[in-house]
MARKOLLUM-32405 format. One record per residue (C-alpha): x, y, z; residue in one letter. Coordinates in steps of 0.02 Angstrom, whole numbers, plus 50000, padded with zeros to 5 digits. Example, Ala and Ser with C-alpha at 12.3 -4.5 7.8 and 13.67 -1.06 7.14 Angstrom:
REM residues 2
506154977550390A;506844994750357S;
***
This chain:
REM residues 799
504585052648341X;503025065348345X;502585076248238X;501885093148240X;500145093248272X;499925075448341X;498745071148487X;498515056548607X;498435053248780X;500225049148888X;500445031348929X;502385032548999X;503625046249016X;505515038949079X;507015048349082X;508355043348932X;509965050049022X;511365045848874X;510345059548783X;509755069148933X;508135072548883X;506215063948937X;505445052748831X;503555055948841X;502515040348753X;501095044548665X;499425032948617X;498235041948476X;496785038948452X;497205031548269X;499035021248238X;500525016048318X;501285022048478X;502405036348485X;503675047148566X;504055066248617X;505715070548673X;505995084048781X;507775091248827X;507845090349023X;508885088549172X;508615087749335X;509155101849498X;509165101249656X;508985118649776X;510085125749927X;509525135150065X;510585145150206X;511465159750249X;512055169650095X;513445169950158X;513785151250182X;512945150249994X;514025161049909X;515695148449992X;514545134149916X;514425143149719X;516485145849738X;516685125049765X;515355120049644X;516295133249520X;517895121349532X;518185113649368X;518525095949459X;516835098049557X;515965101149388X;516895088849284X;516395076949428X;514665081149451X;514095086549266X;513535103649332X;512965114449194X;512185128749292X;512055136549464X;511085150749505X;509985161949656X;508155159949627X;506675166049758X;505645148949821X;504215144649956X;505225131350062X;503505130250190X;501985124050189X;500805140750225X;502165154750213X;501875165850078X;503605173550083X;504825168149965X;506875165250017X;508185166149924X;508985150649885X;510305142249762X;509915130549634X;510995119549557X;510845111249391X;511585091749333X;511615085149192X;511085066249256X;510075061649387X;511335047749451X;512545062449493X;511155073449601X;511075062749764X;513085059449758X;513205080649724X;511865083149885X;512785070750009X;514125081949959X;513475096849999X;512865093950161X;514645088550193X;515155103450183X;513905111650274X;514415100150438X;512525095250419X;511755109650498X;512215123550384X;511065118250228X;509405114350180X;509395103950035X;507815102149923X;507315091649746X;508545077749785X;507625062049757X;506185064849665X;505595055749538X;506245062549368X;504685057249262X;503485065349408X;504465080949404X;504155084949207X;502295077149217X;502045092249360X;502875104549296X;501665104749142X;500095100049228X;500095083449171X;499975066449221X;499755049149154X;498035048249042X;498405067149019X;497435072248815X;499185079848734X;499425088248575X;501175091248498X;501275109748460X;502725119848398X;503915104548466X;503315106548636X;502025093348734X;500515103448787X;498815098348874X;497065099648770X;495385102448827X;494635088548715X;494825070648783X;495655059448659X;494705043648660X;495665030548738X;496015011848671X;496094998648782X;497814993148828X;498604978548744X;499534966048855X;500744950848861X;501304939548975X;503224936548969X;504194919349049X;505784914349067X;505914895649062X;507454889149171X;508404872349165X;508024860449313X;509394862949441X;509004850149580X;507474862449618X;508514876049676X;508564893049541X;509314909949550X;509834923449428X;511274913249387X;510534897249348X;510354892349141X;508784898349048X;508124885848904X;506654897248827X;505824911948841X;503804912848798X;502904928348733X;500744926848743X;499304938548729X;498504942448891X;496934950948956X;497134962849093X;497314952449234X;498614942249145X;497614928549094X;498124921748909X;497024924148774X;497924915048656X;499534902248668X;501384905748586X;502744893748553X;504074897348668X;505814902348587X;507434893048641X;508744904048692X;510154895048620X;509384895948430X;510614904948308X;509424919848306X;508414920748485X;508654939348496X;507854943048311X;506384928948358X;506004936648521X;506144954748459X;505004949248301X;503414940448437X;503444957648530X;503484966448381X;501934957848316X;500874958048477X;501624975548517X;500984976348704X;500934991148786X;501024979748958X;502104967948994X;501674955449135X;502874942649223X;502964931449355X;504224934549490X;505004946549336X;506014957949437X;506604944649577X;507194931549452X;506674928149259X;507334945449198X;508894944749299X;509524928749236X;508724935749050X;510034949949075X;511504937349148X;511234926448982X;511214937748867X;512874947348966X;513764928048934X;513274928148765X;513634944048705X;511804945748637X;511014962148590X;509164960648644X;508024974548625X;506414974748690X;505714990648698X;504865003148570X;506355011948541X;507544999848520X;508895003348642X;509654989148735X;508914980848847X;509744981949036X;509504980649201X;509184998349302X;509804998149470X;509934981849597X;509104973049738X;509244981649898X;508644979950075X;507514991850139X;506404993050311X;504904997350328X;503864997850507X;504984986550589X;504884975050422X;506304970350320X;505794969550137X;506704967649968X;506734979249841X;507074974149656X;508104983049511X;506924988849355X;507054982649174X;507084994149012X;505534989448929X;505495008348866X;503825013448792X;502964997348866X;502404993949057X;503144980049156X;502204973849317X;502724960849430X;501424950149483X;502244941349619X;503034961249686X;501674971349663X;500394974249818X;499404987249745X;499164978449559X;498454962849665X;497204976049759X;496904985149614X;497214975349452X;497864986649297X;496274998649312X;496945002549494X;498805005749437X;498215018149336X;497065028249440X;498535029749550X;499825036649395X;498405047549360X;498285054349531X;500085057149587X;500855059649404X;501955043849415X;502295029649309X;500905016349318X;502555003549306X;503085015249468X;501345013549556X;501544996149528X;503084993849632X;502805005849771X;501865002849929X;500005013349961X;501055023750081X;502185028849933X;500945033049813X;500295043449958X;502035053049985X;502165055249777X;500285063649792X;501025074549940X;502705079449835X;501635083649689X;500445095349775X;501885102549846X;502685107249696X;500985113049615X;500795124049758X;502775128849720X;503315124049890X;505075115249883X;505005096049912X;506365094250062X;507695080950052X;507495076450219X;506265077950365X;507045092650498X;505725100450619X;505885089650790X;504255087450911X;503525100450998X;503955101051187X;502745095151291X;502335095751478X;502305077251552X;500275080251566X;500305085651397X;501115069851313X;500105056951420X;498455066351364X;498885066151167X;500055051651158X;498675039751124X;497875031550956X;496065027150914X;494775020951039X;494395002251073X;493184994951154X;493504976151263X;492314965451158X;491274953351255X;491914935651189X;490664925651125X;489344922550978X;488054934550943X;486584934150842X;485624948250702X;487194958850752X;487414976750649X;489064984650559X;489075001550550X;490885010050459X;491255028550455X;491825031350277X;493985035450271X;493805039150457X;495385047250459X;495665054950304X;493915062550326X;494485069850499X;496065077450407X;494855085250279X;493655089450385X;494545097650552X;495925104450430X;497315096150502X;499055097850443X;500595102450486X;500295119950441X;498935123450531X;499315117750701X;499385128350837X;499435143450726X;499605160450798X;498125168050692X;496775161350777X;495455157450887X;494445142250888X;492515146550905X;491255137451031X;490175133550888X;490995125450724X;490305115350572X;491455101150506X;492305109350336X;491365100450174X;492135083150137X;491975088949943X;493685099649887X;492925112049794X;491675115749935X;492925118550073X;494075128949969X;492465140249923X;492195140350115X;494175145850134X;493835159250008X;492375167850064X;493105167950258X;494675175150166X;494085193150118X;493835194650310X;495565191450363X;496215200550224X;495655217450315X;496175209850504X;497695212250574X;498685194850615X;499605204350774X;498395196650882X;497285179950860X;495675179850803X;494085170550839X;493645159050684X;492295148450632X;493225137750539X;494725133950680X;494495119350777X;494725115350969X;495575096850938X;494555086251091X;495485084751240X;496935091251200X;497755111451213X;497905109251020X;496755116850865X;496815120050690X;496915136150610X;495585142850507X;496325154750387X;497415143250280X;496475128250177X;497735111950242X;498845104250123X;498375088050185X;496655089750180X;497005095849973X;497775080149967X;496665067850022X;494885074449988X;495155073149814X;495345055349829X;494075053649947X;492845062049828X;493575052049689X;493445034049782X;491475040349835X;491225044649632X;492115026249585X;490925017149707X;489315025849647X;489635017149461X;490354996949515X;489214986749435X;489714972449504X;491244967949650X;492834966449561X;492484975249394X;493584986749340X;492915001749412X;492884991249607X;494744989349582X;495055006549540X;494075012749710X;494954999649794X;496575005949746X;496135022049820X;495565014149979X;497345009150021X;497745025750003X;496765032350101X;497195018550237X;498915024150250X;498785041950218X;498425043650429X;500025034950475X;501045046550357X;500725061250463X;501855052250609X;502835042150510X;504785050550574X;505305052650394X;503925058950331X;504305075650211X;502475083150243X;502225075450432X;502245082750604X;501675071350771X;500505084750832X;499525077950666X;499425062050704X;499035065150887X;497745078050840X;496985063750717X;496965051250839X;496085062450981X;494565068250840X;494315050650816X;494215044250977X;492915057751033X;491935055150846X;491855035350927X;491245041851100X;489735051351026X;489315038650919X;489355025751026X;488215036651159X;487035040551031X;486835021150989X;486375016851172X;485135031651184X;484355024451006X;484075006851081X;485604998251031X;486814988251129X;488664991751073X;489544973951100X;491164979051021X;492094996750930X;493614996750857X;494395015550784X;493095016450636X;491575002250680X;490454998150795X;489474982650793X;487734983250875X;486304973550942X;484434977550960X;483754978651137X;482004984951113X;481344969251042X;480834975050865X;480604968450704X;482184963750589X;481494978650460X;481334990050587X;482894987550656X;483844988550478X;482775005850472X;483315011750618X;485155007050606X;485025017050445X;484215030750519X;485715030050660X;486945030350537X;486415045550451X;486305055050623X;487955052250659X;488345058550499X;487305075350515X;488345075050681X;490015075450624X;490235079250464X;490725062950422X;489885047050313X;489585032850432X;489055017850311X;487905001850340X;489214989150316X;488074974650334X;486904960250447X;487764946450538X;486694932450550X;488004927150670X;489494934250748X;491004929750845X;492244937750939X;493654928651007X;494404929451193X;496254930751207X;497414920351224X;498494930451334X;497234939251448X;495574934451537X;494764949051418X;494134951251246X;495404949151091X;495484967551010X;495534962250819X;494984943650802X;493224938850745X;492294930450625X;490594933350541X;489164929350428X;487824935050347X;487074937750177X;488554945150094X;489414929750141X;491004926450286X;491954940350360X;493584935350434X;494964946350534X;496674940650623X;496004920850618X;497464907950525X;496244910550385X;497004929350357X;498764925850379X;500254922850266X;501234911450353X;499764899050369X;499984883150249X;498614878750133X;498034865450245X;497554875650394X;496744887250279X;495634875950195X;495164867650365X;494674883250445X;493954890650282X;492644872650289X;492304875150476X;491734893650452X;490574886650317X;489754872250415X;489254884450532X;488614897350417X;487704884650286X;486964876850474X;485054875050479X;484984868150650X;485024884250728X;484724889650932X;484184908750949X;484934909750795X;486574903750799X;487354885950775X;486694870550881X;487914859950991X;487684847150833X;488384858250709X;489884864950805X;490024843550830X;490294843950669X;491564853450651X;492384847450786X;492174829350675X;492904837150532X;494604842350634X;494684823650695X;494484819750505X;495924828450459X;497224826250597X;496774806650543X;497314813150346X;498954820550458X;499514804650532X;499044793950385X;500224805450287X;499054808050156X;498974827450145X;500254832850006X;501864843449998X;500844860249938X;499704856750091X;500994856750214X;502094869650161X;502274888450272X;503064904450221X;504084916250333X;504854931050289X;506724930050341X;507244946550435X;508944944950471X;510434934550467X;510864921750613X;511944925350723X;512764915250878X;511314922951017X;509914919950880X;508654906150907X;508514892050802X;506894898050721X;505834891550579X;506174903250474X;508334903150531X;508404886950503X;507614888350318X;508904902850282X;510384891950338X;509794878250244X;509914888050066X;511484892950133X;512164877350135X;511434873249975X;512154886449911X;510654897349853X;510584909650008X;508964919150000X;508964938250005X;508384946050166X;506394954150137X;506194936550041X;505184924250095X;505744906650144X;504374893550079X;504654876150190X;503954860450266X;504324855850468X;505034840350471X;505374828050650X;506604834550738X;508584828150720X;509724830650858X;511134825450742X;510784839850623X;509684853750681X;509514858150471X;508374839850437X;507064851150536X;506564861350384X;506254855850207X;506414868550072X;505164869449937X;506504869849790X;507034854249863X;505244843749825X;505354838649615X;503474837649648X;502294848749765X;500904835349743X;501794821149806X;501454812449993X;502134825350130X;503004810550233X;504104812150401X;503244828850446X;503174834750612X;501494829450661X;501384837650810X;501914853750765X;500534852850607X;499274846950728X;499564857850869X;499274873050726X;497744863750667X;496894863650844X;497274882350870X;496354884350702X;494674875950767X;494954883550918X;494554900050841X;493024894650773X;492484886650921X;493014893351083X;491514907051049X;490054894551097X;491114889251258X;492414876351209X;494214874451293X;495724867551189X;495574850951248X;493994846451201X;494174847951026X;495114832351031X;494084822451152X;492754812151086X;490924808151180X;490994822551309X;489264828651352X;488774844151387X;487674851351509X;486684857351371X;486204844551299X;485254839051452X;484064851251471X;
***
């Protein structure tokens, strides 16, 4: 409990609904962990016509309705429900007294309103995000306890380092095959580092012992992490955790305030741009952080450093940022602007598309600019990156849904980009706000700071600052900060400014997205038309500086010298391009690096250049993108035999203008002969051989006999069927006319992943070996089938 007077800095805040209050924990600087309660309960608001509201307060006033609900309060209050409107409506708020009841109460609702006569806001936020806000607090937040209420303090309590654990569950072989329901035999407790690797080894507890629940309650005790790590926690261990100690009858409490430990929620199905992905229940580890290594995207991108920058920044749980995708974490940031700017959070996404004229939607239906690379290898080729291309264009043209098409203004001939720095822009907003403050908005007004959006009958108002752009230049200003101070890649300060990269990745495709709370298409297609024009200039300006362009793609350009000068001149000058373009547009545009040599691949479908696939390499070492080499579903094999071919070539000292001799790329062309010889001598092993596809939906009659069907009927018919958004882990096998299943072999069927792969399909495993060469080589001028043929000469190599 705290106690009056107490400081620290927040670690966790959760919900406890039996006593309906939040549960804020607490690290000080001195002693153990503790906890500030806080009586609250979550509401959800109601707009529409009064007198359609007042009907609603007569139903919600029905005992039944209340007993069924747990209403405690309804009542009118004045709230902003739009971004950029001043004016406040009247609206009806209704208070619950858990949040399981709100959602049930809202579907309700808009029952009754035939789904057109309400507006509902504050359904499904997140409880712990709510309080954090409403007290200008987040995660890392300096707290004192002060007259029995949590407040924020000026002075930074100095922050300990966070302890951490790793936690297993230790199943009983089951012919290979384990789900939740399958027998546990111990469960193992060890010290970690941040990444999760153990600093010190435990004896693992059996769970049948007399007293497993006071041993295992005791080892967390002791180590008293405030992280708790697991592998494939959420998916598996914890679940059958939960189902033995449900058989049992075994109180097991693993959290800091010893209440039970349970299971919160359940796996669900959820999709995701045109992906089908699984998402797992949460455990109780209250007052300590659980993470998922196997679940958690941005904790691989960003390690625990990274998980916290993003609590920090959109005042959620760092267990919550764990398990959410970048585009999430990007919606909580939006939600908690929102309700710092006290604009209602709606339920649901309502304003349709503007109409457009035929000519209107061919102009601005489009997305970022590509060039048709020129297929081949290059040599003493330059990267040049704008910085967060399209976050900076939503900062820097003001774009959001707000400020579309507004009726206030004018766009001027002449306008500066805003300042990519928060604070600047929203001094710039200021000062231009005395002047509108005295003009009347009857008619519109020519503005500096409104923007003509390229090409399109679209621009950007410039009397109200953007809510998007006050979402995302903070973290653009933030990730710039972060960068400034990595000492070296992967430290702890890279992963946090890598965390905030994927943010700002998928911030862009939020303002489209159809279910978006905070998104509007003429965004996105006002986005997309700034940076295909930002593209054009600077890919005119390159040819007028002396630089051929041989490829562009949205954000990069890659370049080539055609005035014959030095390599130090030609660094200089690429430099000196880059910060043109930036004077230019307002935006960063970064020396990404020097390719000694550079490939881009033709396609495979077309005559032309592929868009997206090319390999590189240079002093910072291989770049790789939409090669085998990147790809999820590519076994281990395949990787490791494109992964040696890329580094032939680049470790090659027999060089021609530069770039590889005919020897070298013989050499590689050796080493593929080398291992399709290890294929049909079956001597590559089962963790070689084995692929993963994600399984997106169930066979049916019409459905083709896939891969990845076949693997999900097989654990059918061994009786472990795998969970759509899973992914099916296999070898290919010859094929059986008998039994269409012998094509696939599961990995929980092999005892041992190091054993001899044997009865493969060998011509399925070659053919995907070839195509991996084949990327590597097709560059300098080979076809398909010559990688396979041996003593062909080349014209080449006679002159």
């Amino acid at each position: 409990m705290s106690i009056e007077g107490s400081t620290g800095w927040i670690l966790d805040a959760h919900l406890c609904s039996e006593r309906k209050e939040m549960l804020v924990w607490i690290v000080p600087e001195q002693g153990p962990v503790f906890f500030h309660s806080d009586p609250w309960s979550p509401s959800l608001h109601v707009s529409g016509l009064i007198s359609d509201l007042e009907l609603l307060v007569d139903w919600l006033s029905q005992p039944e309705i209340v007993l069924k609900f747990g209403i405690i309060n309804h009542l009118f209050e004045y709230k902003r429900l739009k971004l950029g409107l001043v004016d406040r409506t009247r609206v009806l708020t209704v208070e619950v007294e858990t949040q399981s009841t709100l959602k049930p109460l809202a579907q309700h609702i808009e029952e009754r309103g035939k789904h057109v006569r309400f507006t509902l806001y504050s359904v499904d936020l997140q409880p712990e995000q709510t309080y954090l806000t409403s007290k200008r607090l987040s995660i890392g937040s300096s707290v004192m306890i002060e007259h029995q209420q949590l407040v924020a303090i000026e002075t930074e309590v100095k922050q300990r380092a966070m302890r951490c654990c790793r936690f297993e569950v230790i199943f009983c072989k089951n012919n290979g095959f384990v789900d939740d329901s399958t027998a546990i035999s111990h469960v193992s407790i060890e010290e970690c580092d941040a990444q999760g690797k153990v600093l010190e080894k435990s004896d693992t507890i059996p769970v049948h012992h007399p007293s497993f629940a006071v041993k295992l309650e005791q080892c967390l005790r002791e180590i008293d992490p405030d992280v708790i790590f697991t592998q494939d926690g959420n998916t598996l261990a914890l679940p059958a955790l939960i189902a033995h100690i449900r058989r049992h009858e075994i109180l097991l409490k693993l959290g800091r305030n010893c209440s039970p430990f349970r299971q919160i929620g359940s796996a669900r199905t959820v999709h995701s741009y045109g992906q089908v992905l699984r998402s797992d229940p949460q455990f109780s580890f209250e007052g300590r952080i659980h993470i998922d290594f196997s679940s958690s995207f941005m904790f691989k991108e960003g390690g625990l450093s990274g998980l916290y920058e993003l609590a920090v920044v959109s005042a959620t749980r760092i267990s919550d940022a764990a398990r959410k995708s970048p585009g999430s974490v990007i919606s909580a940031i939006q939600n908690r602007v929102a309700m710092e700017d006290e604009v209602l959070v709606p339920w649901k996404k309502t304003r349709p598309e503007d109409t457009k004229s035929a000519w209107d939607l061919l102009q601005s239906d489009r997305g970022g600019l590509y060039l048709d690379s020129k297929p081949g290898v290059y040599s003493n080729v330059f990267e040049l990156d704008f910085a967060s291309l399209f976050p900076s264009i939503i900062a820097t043209r003001n774009i959001s849904p707000e400020t579309l098409n507004c009726s206030c203004c004018r766009p001027a001939l002449n306008t500066t980009p805003l300042p990519l720095h928060p604070e600047s822009a929203k001094k710039r907003f200021q000062l231009h706000k005395r002047k509108w403050q005295s003009a009347s908005l009857a008619f519109p007004r020519q503005s500096s700071t409104a923007f003509q959006v390229p090409g399109l009958s679209t621009h950007t108002c410039g009397r109200i600052h953007g809510f998007l752009g006050r979402v995302v230049a903070p973290l653009i200003e933030r990730r710039k900060q972060l960068k400034e101070q990595v000492k070296e890649k992967n430290d702890a300060v890279d992963r946090q400014q890598n965390a905030l990269k994927w943010l700002l990745v998928t911030c862009f495709g939020y303002t489209g997205y159809r279910n978006a709370r905070f998104g509007r298409i003429e965004a996105h297609e006002a986005i997309c038309a700034w940076a295909r024009e930002l593209l054009l200039q600077t890919i005119e300006l390159a040819q007028q500086s002396g630089w051929e362009v041989l490829h562009a793609i949205v954000d990069s350009v890659w370049i080539r010298d055609t005035q014959s000068r030095t390599y130090d001149q030609q660094h200089d000058d690429a430099l000196a391009l880059a910060k043109e373009v930036h004077a230019m547009t307002g935006i960063p545009l970064e020396y990404e690096g020097t390719y000694d040599c550079i490939a881009f691949l033709p396609s495979r479908v077309h005559s032309g250049g592929s868009l997206t696939k090319y390999w590189a390499y240079g002093a910072d070492g291989l770049k790789v993108r939409g090669l085998e080499l990147r790809q999820h579903s590519t076994c281990q094999w395949i990787r490791n035999l494109q992964q040696q071919a890329l580094l032939i070539l680049s470790q090659a000292t027999d060089l021609v203008n530069g770039l590889p001799a005919y020897s070298v790329q013989k050499t590689v062309q050796a080493l593929l002969l080398d291992e399709l010889g290890k294929l049909e001598d079956e001597i590559l092993t089962i963790a070689d051989l084995l692929i993963a596809q994600r399984i997106s939906r169930e066979p049916s009659e019409e459905s083709v006999q896939s891969l990845a069907m076949l693997a999900f009927q097989r654990h059918q018919a061994h009786g472990f069927p795998i969970t759509l958004g899973s992914k099916a882990r296999f070898l290919v096998r010859e094929k059986d006319v008998k039994n269409p299943l012998f094509r696939v072999l599961l990995r929980d069927e092999c005892s041992d992943l190091n054993a001899v792969a044997r009865h493969v399909d060998i011509t399925y495993y070659r053919q995907q070996a070839i195509r991996a060469i084949w990327a590597i080589l097709t560059p300098f001028g080979w076809e398909e089938h010559q990688l396979t043929e041996v003593g062909v000469v080349r014209l080449d190599q006679w002159m």
